[in-house]
C-alpha positions as a printed NumPy array, in Angstrom:
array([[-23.02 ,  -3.255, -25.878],
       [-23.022,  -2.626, -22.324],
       [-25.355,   0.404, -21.274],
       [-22.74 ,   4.206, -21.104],
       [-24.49 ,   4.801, -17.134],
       [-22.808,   1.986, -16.398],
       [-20.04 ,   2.621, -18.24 ],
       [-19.153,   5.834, -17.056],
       [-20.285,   5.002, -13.101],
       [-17.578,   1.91 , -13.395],
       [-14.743,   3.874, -14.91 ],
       [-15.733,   6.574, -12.203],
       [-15.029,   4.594,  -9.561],
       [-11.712,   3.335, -11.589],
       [-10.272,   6.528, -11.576],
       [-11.087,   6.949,  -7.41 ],
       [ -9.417,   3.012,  -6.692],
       [ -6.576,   4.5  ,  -8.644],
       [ -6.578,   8.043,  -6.668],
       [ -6.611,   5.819,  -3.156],
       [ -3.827,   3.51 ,  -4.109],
       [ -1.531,   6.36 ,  -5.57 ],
       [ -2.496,   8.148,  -1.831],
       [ -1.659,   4.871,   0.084],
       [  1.313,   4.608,  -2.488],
       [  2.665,   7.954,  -1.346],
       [  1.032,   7.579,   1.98 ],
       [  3.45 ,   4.495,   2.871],
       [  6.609,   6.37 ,   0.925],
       [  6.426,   9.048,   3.61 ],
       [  6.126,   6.185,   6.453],
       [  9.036,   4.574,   5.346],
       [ 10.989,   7.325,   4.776],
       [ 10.326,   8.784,   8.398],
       [ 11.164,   5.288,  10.005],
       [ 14.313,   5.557,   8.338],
       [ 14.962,   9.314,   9.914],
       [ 13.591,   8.332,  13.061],
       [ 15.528,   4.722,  13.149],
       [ 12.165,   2.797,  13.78 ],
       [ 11.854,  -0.69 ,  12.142],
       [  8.018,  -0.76 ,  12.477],
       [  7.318,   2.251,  10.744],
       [  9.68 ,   1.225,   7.542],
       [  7.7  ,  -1.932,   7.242],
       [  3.973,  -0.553,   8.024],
       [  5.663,   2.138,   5.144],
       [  6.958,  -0.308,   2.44 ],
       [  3.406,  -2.61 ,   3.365],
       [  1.044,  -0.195,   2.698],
       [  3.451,   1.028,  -1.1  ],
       [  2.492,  -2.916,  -1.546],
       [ -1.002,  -2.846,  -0.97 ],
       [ -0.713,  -0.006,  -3.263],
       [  0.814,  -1.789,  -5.816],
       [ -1.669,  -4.749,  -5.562],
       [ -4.811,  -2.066,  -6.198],
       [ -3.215,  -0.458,  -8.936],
       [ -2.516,  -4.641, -10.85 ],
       [ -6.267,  -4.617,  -9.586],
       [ -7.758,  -2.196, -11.45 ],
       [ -5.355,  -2.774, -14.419],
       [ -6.755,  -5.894, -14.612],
       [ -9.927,  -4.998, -14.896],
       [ -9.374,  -2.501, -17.481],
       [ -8.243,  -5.645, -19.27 ],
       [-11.507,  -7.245, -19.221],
       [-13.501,  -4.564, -19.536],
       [-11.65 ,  -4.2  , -23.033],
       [-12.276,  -8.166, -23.751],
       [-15.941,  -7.778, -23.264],
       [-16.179,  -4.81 , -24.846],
       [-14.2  ,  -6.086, -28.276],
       [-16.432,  -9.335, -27.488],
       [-19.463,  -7.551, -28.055],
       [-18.958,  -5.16 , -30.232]])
């Protein structure tokens, strides 16, 4: 089984990937949203760009929740 330090330092920084995607998630929302007010094409597609880069962390870390269950059902 792998060692609980390790454990608990990789599901710490988990949690913080998560925290900075849902940021750049709502980060990239309020972009969008104030390219749309404003009329400006650039900031609606730096704003929907960044809610997909946000996206692609959170599949990220899902998947490697995934296989940090496999191993762990592996080994145990």
């Amino acid at each position: 089984m792998r060692d609980a330090a390790f454990k608990q330092k990789e599901n710490k920084m988990g949690i913080e990937d998560r925290v900075d995607a849902t940021l750049k998630n709502v980060e990239g929302k309020v972009q969008e949203a104030v390219g749309e007010f404003t009329g400006d094409p650039k900031d609606q597609m730096e704003g929907k760009a960044k809610q997909v880069q946000a996206a692609a962390q959170h599949e990220k870390e899902n998947i490697k929740d995934e296989i940090d269950q496999a191993v762990d059902e592996t080994l145990s």
